[in-house]
C-alpha positions as CSV (number, residue, x, y, z in Angstrom):
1,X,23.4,7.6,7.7
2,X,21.2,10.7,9.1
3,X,18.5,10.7,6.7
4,X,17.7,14.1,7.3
5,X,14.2,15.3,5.7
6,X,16.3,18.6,5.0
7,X,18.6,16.7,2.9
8,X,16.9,17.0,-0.6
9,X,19.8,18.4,-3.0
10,X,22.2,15.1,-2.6
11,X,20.4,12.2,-1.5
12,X,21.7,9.5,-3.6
13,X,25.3,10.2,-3.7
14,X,25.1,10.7,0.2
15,X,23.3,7.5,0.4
16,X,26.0,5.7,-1.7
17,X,28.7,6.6,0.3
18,X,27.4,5.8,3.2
19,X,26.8,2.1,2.0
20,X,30.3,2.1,0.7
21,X,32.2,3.2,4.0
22,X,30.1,1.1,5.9
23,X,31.2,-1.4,3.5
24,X,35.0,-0.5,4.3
25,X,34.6,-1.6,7.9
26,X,33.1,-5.3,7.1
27,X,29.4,-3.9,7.7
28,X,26.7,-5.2,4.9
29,X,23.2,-3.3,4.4
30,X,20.3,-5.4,6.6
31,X,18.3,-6.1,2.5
32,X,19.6,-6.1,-0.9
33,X,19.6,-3.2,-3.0
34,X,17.9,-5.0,-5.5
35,X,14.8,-5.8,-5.2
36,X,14.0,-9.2,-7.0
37,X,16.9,-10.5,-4.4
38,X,14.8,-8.8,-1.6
39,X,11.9,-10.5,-2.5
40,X,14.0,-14.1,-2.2
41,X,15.5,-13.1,0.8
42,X,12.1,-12.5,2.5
43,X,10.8,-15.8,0.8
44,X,13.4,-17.5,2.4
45,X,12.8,-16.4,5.9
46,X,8.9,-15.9,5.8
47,X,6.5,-18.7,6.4
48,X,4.6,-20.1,3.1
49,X,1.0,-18.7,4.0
50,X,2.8,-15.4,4.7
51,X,4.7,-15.3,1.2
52,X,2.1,-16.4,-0.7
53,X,-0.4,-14.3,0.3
54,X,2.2,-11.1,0.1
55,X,4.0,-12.2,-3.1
56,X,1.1,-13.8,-4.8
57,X,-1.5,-12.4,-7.3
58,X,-4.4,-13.6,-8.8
59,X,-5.3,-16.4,-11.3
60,X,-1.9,-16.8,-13.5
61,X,-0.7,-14.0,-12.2
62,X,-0.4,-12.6,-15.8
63,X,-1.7,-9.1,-14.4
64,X,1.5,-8.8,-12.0
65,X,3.7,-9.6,-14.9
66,X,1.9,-6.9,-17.3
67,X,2.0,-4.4,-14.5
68,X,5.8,-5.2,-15.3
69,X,6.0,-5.4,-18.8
70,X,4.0,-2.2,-19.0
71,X,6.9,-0.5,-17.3
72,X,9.6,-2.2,-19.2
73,X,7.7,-0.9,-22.4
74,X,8.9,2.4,-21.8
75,X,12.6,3.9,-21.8
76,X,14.0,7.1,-20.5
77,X,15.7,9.2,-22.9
78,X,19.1,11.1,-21.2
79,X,20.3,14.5,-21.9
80,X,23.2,15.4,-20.9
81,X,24.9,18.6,-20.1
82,X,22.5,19.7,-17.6
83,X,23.7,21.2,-14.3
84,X,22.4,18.3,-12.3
85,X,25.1,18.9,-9.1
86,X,22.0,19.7,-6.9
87,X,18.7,17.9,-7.4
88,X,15.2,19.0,-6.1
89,X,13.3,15.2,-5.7
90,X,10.4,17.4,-2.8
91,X,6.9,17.7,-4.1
92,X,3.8,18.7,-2.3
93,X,0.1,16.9,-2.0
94,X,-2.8,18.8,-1.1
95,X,-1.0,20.7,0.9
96,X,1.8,18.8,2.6
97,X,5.3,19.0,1.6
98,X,7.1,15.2,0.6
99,X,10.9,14.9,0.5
100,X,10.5,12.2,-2.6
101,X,7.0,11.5,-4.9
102,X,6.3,8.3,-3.4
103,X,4.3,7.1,-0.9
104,X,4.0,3.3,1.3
105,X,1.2,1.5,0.0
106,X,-1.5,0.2,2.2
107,X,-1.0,-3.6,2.7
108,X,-2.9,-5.8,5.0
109,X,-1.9,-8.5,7.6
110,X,1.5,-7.4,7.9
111,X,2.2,-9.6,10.7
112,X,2.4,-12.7,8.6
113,X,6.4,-10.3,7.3
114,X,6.9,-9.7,11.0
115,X,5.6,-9.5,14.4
116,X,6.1,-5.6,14.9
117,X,4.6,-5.3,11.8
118,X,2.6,-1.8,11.0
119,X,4.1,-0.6,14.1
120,X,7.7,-0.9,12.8
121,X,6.6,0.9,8.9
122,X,5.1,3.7,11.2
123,X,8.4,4.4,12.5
124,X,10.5,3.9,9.6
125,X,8.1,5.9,7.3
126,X,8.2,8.7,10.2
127,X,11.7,8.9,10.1
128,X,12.1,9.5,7.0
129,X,8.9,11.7,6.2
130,X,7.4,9.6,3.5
131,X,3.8,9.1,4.0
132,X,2.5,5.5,5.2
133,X,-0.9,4.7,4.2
134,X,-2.6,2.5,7.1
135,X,-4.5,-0.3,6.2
136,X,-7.9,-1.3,7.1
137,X,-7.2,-4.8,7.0
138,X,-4.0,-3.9,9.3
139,X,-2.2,-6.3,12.2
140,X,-2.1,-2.8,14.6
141,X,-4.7,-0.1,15.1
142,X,-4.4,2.8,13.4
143,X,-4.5,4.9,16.9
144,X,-1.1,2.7,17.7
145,X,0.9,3.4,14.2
146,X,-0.1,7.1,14.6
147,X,1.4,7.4,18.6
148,X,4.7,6.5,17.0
149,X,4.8,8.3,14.0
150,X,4.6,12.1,15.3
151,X,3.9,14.7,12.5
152,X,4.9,12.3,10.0
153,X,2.5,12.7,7.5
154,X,-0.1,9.5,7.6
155,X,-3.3,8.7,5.3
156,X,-6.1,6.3,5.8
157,X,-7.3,3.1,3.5
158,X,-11.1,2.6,3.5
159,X,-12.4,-1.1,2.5
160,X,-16.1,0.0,2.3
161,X,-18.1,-2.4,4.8
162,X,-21.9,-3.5,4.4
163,X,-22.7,-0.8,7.5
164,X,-22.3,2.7,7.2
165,X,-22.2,2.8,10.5
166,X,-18.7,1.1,10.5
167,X,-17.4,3.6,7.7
168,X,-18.4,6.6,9.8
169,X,-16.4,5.1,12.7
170,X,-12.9,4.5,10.9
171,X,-13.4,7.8,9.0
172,X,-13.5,9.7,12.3
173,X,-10.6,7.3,14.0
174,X,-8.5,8.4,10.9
175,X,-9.4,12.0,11.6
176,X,-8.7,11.6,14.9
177,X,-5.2,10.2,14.7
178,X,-4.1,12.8,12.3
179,X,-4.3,11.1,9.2
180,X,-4.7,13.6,6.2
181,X,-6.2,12.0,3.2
182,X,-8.5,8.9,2.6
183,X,-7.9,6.2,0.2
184,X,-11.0,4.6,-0.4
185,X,-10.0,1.2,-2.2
186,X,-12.6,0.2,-5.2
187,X,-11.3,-3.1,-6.6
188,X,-11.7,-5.1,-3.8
189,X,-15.3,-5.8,-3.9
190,X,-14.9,-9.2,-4.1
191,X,-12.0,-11.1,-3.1
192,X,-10.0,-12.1,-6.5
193,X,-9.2,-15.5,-7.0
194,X,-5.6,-16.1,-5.5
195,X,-4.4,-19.6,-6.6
196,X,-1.1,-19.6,-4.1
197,X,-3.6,-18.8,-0.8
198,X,-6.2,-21.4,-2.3
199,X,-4.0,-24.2,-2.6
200,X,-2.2,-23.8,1.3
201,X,-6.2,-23.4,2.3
202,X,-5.3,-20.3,4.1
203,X,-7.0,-17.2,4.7
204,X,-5.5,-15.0,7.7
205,X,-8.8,-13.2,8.6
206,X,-10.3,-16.9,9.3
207,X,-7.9,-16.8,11.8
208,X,-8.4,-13.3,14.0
209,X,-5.3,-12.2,11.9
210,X,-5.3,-8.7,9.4
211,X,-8.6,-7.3,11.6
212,X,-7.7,-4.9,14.6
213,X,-8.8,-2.3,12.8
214,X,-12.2,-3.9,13.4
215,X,-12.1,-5.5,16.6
216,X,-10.8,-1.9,18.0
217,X,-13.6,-0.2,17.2
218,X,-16.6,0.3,18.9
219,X,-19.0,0.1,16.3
220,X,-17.6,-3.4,15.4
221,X,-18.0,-4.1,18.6
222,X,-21.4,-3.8,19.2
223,X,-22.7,-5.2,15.9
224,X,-21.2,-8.6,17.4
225,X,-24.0,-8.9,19.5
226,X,-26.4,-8.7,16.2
227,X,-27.8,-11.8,14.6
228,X,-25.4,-12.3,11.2
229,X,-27.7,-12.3,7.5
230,X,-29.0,-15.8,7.3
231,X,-28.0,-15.6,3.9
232,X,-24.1,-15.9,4.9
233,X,-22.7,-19.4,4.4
234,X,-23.3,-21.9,6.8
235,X,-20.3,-24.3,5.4
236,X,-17.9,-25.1,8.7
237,X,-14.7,-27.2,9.0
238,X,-13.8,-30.3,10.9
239,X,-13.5,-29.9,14.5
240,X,-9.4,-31.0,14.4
241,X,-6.2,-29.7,16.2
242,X,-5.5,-27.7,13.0
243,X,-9.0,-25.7,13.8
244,X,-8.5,-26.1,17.7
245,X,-5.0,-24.3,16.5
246,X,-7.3,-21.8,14.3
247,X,-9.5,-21.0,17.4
248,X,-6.5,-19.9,19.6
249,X,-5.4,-18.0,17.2
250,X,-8.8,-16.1,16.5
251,X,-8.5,-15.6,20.7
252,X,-4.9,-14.1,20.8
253,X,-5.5,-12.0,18.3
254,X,-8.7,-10.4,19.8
255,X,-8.3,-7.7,22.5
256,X,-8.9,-8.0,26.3
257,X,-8.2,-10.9,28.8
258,X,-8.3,-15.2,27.4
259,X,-10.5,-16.0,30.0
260,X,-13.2,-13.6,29.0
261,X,-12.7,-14.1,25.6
262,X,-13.0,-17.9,25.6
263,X,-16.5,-17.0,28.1
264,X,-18.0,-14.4,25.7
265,X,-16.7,-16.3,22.2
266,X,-16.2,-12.7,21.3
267,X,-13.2,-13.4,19.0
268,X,-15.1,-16.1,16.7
269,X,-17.9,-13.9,16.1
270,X,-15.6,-11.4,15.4
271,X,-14.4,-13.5,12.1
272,X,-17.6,-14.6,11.3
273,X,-18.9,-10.8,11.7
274,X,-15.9,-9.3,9.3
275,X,-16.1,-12.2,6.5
276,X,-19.8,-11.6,6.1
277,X,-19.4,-7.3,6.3
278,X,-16.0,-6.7,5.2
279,X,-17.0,-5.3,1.8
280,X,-20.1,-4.3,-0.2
281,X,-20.4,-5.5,-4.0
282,X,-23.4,-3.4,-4.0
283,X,-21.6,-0.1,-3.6
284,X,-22.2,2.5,-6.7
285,X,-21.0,6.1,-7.8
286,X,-24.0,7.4,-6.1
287,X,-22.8,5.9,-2.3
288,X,-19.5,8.2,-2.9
289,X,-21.9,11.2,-1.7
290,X,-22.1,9.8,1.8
291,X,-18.5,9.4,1.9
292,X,-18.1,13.2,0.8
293,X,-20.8,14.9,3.6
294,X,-18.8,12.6,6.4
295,X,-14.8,14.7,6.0
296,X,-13.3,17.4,5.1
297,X,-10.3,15.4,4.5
298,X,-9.1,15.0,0.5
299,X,-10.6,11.0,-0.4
300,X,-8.9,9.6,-3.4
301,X,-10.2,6.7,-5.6
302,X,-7.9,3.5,-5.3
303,X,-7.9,0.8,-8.6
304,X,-8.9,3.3,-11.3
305,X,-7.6,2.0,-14.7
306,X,-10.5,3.2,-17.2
307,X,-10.7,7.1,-18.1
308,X,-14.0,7.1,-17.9
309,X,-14.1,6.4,-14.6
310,X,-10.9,8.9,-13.8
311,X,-13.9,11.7,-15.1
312,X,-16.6,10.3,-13.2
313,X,-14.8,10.8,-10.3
314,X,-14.1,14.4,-10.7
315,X,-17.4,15.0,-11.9
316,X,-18.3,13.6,-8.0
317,X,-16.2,15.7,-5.8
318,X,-13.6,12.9,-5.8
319,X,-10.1,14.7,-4.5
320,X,-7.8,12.8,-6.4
321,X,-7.0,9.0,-8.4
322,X,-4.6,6.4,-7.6
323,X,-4.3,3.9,-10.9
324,X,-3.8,0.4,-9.5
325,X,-4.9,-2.8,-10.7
326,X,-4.1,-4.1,-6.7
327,X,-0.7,-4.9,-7.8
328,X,-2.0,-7.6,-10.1
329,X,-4.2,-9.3,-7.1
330,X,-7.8,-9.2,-7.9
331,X,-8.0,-9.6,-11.8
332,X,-6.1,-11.8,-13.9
333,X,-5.6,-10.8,-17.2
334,X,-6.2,-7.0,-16.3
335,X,-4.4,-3.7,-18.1
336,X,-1.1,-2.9,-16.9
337,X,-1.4,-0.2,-14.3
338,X,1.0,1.8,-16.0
339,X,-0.7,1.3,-19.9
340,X,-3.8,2.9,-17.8
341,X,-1.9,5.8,-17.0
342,X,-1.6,8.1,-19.5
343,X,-5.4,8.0,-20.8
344,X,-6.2,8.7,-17.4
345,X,-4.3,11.6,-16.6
346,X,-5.5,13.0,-19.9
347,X,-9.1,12.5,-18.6
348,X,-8.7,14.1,-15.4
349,X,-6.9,16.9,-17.5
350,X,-5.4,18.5,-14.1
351,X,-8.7,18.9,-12.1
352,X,-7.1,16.6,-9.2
353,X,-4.2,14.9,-8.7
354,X,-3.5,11.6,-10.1
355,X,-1.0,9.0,-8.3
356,X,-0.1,5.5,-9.4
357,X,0.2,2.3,-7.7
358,X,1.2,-1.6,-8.7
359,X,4.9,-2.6,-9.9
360,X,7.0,-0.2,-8.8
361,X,10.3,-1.2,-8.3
362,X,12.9,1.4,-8.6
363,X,13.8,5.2,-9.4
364,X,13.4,4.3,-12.9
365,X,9.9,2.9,-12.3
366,X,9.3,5.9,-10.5
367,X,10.8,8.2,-13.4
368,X,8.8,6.6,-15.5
369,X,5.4,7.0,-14.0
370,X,6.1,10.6,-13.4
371,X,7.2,11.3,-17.0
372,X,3.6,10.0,-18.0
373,X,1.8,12.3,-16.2
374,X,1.0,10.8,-11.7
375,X,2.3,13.3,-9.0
376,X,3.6,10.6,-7.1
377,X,3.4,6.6,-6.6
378,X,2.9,3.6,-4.3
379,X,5.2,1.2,-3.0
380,X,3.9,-2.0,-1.8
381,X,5.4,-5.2,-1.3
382,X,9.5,-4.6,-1.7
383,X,8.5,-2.6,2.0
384,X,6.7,-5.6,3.0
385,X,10.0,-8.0,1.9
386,X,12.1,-5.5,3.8
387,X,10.0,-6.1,7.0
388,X,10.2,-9.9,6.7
389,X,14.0,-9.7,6.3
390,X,15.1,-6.8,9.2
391,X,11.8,-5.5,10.7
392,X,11.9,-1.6,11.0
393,X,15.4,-1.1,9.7
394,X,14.6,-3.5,6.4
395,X,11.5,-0.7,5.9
396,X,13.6,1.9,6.6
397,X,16.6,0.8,4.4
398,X,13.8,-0.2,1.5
399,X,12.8,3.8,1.8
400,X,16.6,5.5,1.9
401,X,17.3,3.0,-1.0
402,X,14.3,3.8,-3.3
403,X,14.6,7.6,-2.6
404,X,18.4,7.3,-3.5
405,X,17.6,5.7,-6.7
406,X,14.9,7.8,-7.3
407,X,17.6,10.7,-7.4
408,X,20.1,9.2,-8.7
409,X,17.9,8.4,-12.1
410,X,16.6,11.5,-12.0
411,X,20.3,13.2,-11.8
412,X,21.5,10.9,-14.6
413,X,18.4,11.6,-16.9
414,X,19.4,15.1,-17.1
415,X,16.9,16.6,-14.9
416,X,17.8,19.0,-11.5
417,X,13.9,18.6,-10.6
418,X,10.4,16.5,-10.9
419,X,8.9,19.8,-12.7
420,X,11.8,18.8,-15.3
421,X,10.6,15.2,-15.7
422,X,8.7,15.4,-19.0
423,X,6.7,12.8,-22.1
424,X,9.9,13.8,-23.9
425,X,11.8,12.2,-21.4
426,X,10.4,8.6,-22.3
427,X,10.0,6.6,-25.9
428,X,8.1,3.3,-26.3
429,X,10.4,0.5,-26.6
430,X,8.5,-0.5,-30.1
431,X,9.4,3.0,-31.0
432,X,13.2,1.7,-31.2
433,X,12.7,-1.2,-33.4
């Protein structure tokens, strides 16, 4: 199937059909259409570290299954008799035309799904003109992903480090490279407590994995030759052949020649340098100002869930919102994302734009979120899944699937258009009984 970024009035049916012939001469799509399939399909070809620290989610993991109970709480409402032959799913953010109002979540360490692994999203997301947002904790630089994606529309993801320094150097890089927006991520502080990593004793970063976007740069670079805070933990494991397996890890995954590597020890102090300046608990409203004088790019704020904080955002030069609780991965117990929604939007009352992240899994999800008020959304792990199961064409068939649903839903709702997507198109499930 051409997926065409001109092809906006048809998508779904086209995208149908094109399944079904395919179907008529024996040929199967790469990933299930469904998406709770997906997810077992990747499972089942994935390693455990690489599931579990994809699929899983913090303490019971009750958060993940609000952020889906909060969408489940809502139903569309269909009218019918609506010339819906020709449907209009394109939308436009600051600026930049989108054939469908979604967007590919940042998501870190994507090699543990695959070993092409941001590279291949790049080229999927580029050829069908839905924006991928890079990672900072990505498994291939940003530089890399943007040499294969064109004019594909690409925005950054900022983990605010301990050094300034360091943020001033991956906000120029994502200038640089084209990308047109930054996402600076705010709920991820402090890593949550993730039961299904604890219990394998497995964190990728410990092992050189999930941090090229930190060994490429230059500023990284030289802060390795600086003393680390006494302060950092001095706890160390067991000289064994699972560390001695660790440590060669930590050395392919850093840059430049083995020998030198193994010489300079270069790729250990690179772990030890990003676990103990990777974030910054400290950081305040007041910090966002440094952030604001260093682009002129549009930042939005990523894990915003209280409208209190949706206004003091605007009220600091903020760009726009993403509403995330991190896909249920750093507090357990947390709102749904999409319960947040609404009393956000209402806060921001159309200053910026407001998008929303954590649960999506289909047009109707995507409906849904749009009929209560976000421009766009996020999807995050059923992209990831598709990776695992058929690299760059799982990605790309994840996308053409979503963006058919999307339209189809949209068709069948009784709208020709997002600007027809409406609070009237929705009714609280307790509303029915």
């Amino acid at each position: 199937m051409s997926d065409s970024q001109d092809n906006y009035s048809d998508f779904g049916r086209a995208r149908q059909t094109h399944i079904y012939l395919q179907g008529l001469a024996g040929r199967r799509p790469s990933v299930s259409a469904n998406l709770a399939v997906l997810e077992q399909q990747a499972k089942a070809v994935m390693s455990p570290e690489g599931y579990a620290y994809i699929a899983g989610s913090a303490g019971l993991e009750n958060t993940a299954d609000e952020n889906r109970a909060a969408l489940d709480r809502w139903r569309i409402v269909q009218r019918m008799l609506c010339d819906v032959s020709s449907r209009d799913t394109r939308i436009e953010l600051f600026g930049q035309p989108l054939p469908s109002p979604f967007l590919l979540a940042p998501i870190g360490v994507l090699e543990m799904a695959h070993s092409e692994a941001d590279r291949a999203v790049a080229k999927a997301a580029a050829a069908t003109g839905i924006p991928m947002i890079f990672s900072s904790q990505a498994s291939v630089t940003m530089e890399d992903c943007a040499a294969v994606m064109g004019d594909s529309p690409r925005w950054f993801q900022l983990y605010w480090s301990k050094s300034n320094e360091l943020v001033r150097s991956f906000v120029r890089r994502a200038e640089a490279c084209g990308c047109s927006a930054i996402v600076l991520t705010l709920d991820t502080t402090l890593l949550g407590w993730r039961p299904r990593d604890l219990d394998l004793g497995h964190l990728p970063f410990l092992r050189g994995k999930g941090i090229t976007q930190y060994t490429s740069d230059p500023v990284f670079r030289a802060q390795l030759k600086e003393p680390l805070d006494q302060g950092q933990s001095s706890d160390s494991p067991p000289l064994n052949l699972s560390t001695l397996r660790a440590a060669v890890e930590m050395v392919r995954h850093f840059p430049g020649s083995n020998l030198g590597k193994i010489i300079s020890g270069a790729p250990r102090a690179a772990v030890q340098h990003f676990t103990a300046t990777y974030s910054r608990p400290s950081l305040t409203w007041e910090d966002l100002a440094f952030l604001r004088d260093l682009t002129h790019l549009p930042i939005l704020l990523k894990g915003i869930v209280h409208p209190e904080d949706a206004r003091l955002a605007v009220r600091h030069g903020m760009d726009g919102l993403i509403v995330s609780n991190h896909g249920g991965r750093q507090v357990d117990g947390a709102i749904g994302a999409l319960d947040a929604l609404p009393a956000v939007v209402k806060a921001v009352d159309g200053a910026i734009p407001v998008l929303f992240d954590s649960g999506i899994r289909s047009g109707a999800d995507m409906f849904k979120a749009l009929a209560l008020g976000a421009q766009a959304v996020c999807l995050g792990r059923p992209y990831a899944y598709g990776l695992a199961v058929a690299g760059e064409q799982g990605v790309l068939e994840v996308i053409q699937n979503l963006r058919a649903d999307f339209d189809l839903t949209l068709g069948l709702a009784g709208c020709a258009s997002i600007k027809a997507i409406s609070r009237d198109s929705l009714v609280r499930d307790s509303d029915l009984h």
